[in-house]
C-alpha positions as CSV (number, residue, x, y, z in Angstrom):
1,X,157.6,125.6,126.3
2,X,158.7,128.0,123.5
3,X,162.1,129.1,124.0
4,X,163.5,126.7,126.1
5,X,167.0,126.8,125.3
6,X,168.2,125.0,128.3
7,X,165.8,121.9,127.8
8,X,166.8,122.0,123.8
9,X,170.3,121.7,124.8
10,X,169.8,119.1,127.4
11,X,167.8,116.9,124.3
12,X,170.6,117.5,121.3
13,X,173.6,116.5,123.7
14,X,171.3,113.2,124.8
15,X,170.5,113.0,120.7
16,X,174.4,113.0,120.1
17,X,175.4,110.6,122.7
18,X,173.0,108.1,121.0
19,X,174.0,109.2,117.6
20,X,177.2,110.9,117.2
21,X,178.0,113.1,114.2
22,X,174.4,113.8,112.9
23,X,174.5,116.4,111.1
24,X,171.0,118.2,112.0
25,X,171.7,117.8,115.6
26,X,175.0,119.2,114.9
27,X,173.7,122.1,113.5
28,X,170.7,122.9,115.6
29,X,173.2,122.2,118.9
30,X,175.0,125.3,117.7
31,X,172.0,127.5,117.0
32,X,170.8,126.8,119.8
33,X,174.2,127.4,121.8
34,X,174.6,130.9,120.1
35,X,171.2,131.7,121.7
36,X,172.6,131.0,124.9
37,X,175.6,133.2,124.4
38,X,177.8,129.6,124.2
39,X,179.8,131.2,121.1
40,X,183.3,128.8,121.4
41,X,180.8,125.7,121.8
42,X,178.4,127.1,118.9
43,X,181.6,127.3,116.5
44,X,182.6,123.7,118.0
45,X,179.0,122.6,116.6
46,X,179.1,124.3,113.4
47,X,182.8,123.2,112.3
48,X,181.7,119.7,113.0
49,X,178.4,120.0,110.9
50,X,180.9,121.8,107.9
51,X,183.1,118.9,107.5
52,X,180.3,116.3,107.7
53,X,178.4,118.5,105.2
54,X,180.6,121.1,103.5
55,X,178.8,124.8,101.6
56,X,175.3,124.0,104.0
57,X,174.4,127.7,103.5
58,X,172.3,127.1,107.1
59,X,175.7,125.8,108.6
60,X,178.0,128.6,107.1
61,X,175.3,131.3,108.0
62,X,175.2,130.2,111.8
63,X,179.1,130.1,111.5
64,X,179.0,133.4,110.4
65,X,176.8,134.8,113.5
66,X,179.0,133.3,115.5
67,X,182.4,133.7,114.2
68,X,181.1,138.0,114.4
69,X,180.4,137.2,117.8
70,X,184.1,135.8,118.6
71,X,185.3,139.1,116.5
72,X,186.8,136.9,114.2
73,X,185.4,139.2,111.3
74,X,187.2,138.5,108.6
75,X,186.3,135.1,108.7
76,X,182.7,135.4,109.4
77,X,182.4,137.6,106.1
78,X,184.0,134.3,104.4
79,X,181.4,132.3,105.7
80,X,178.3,134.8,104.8
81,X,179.8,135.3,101.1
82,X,179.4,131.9,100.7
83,X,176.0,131.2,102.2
84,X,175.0,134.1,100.0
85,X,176.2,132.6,96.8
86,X,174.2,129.3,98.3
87,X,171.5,130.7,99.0
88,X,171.2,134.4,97.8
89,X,168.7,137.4,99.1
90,X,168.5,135.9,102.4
91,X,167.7,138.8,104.8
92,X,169.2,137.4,107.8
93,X,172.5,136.7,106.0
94,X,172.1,140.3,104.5
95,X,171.6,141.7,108.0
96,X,174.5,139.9,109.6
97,X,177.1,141.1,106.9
98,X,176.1,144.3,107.0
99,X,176.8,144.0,110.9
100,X,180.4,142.8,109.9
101,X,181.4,145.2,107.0
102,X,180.6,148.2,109.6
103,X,182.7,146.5,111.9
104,X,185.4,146.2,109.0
105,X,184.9,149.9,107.8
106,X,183.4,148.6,104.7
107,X,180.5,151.1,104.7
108,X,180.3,151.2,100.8
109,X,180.0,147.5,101.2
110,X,177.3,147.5,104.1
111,X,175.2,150.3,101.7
112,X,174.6,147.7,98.9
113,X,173.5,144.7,101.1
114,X,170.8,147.2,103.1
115,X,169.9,148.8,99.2
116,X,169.3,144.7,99.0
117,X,167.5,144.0,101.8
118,X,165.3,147.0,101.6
119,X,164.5,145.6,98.0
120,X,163.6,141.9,99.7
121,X,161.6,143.6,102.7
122,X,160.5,147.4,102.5
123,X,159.7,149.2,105.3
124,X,161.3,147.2,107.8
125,X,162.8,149.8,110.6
126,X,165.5,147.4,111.5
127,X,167.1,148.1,107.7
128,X,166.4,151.7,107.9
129,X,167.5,152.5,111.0
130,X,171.2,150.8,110.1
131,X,171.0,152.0,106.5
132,X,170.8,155.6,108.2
133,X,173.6,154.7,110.7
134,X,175.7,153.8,107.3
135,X,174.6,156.8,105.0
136,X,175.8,158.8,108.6
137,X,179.4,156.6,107.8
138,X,179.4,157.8,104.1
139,X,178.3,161.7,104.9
140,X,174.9,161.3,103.4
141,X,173.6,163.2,106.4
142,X,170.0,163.7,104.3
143,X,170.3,160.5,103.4
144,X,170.4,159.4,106.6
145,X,167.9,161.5,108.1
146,X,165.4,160.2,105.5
147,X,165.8,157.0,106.2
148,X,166.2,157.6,110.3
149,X,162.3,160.0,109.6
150,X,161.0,156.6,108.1
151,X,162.2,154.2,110.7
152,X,160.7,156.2,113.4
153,X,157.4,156.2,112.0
154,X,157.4,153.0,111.7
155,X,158.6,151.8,115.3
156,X,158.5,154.9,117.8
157,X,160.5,156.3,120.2
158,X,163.0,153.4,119.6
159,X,166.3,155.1,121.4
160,X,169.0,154.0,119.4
161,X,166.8,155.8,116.3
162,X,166.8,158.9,118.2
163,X,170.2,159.1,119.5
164,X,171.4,158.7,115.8
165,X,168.7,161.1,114.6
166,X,169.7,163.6,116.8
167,X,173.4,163.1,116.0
168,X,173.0,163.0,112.3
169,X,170.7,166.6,112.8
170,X,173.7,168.1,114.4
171,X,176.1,166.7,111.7
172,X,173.2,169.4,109.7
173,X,173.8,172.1,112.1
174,X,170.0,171.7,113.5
175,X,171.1,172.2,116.9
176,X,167.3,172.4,118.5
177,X,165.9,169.4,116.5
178,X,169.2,167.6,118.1
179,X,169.0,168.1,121.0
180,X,165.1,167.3,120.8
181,X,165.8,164.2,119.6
182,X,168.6,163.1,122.6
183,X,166.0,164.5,125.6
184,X,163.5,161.9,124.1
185,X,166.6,159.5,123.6
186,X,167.9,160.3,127.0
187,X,164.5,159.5,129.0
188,X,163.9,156.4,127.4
189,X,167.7,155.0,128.2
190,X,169.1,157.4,130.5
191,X,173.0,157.8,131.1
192,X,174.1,156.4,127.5
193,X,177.5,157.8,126.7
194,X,176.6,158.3,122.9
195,X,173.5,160.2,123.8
196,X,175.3,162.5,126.5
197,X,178.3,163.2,124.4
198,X,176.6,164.4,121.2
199,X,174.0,165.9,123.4
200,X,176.7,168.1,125.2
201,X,178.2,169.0,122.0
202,X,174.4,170.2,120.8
203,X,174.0,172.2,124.0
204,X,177.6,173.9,123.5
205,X,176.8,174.6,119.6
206,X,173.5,176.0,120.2
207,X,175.1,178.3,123.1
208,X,177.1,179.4,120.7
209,X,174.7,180.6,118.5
210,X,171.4,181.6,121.2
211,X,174.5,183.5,123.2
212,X,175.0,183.9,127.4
């Protein structure tokens, strides 16, 4: 059965009863343990793996996911700088940082490693849609919108697209195509607190402008 986390876990913790310290097991356990949300035992798993096998770009990687996950991000970027150097132009590594430097405020940063990944992978509305959220960050609001345009052709009426879309368009003062933008965000996740509140300022702007 694909995606049986709970029977994979059940199988590596018999695997490491019989033979302790193995570095595979090690290092699946904890995969599979930060699929299950188990981010303390996935770090457990993946510190054990490091010292058997120190600068395993998998291991440091995985330590990386998870170490973002315990908001330890400073530490996870030390990890995914050295997987890079490992193993560089990895896209998963790429996409994780990028996660991390936004949380760190290092848009700048998070700009090159989405230029890189969009080099490694083109057209890949996952990269877009973030580089859009980060050229937002920077004030590259046409920037952004170009890049929002492409990763809504590619994967439709995706909400978190449309919410930033329509945020970034009001950022341009194109109070209509904003609040066109959050209606279609709003019915496809209703009651979003992001959507509502730039929505609301879009309604208020474009009072302004249409009048009583």
């Amino acid at each position: 059965m694909l995606d049986d986390y709970r029977g994979a876990l059940e199988d590596l913790d018999k695997a490491d009863v019989l033979k302790p310290n193995n570095l595979f097991t090690l290092g699946t356990r904890g995969n599979v343990k930060r699929m299950l949300d188990d981010y303390r035992g996935a770090f457990e798993d993946l510190d054990k793996a490091d010292v058997l096998e120190p600068n395993n770009a998998f291991t440091l990687r995985n330590r990386g996911v998870v170490k973002k996950m315990l908001d330890d991000y400073r530490g996870a970027l030390e990890d995914l700088d050295k997987a890079d150097v490992l193993k560089p132009n990895n896209l998963f590594t790429l996409g994780t940082r990028v996660d991390v430097k936004r949380m760190l405020h290092d848009y700048q940063g998070a700009l090159e490693d989405l230029d890189k990944a969009d080099v490694l992978e083109p057209n890949n509305a996952f990269t877009l849609r973030n580089r859009g959220v980060v050229k937002k960050m920077l004030d590259d609001y046409r920037g952004a919108l170009e890049d929002l345009d492409k990763a809504d052709v590619l994967k439709l009426n995706n909400a978190f697209t449309l919410g930033t879309h329509g945020d970034v368009k009001e950022m341009l003062h194109d109070y209509q195509g904003s609040l066109e933008d959050l209606d279609k965000a709003d019915v496809l996740k209703p009651n979003n607190a992001f959507t509502l509140r730039i929505r609301g300022m879009s309604k208020g702007f474009w009072m302004t402008i249409e009048g009583p």
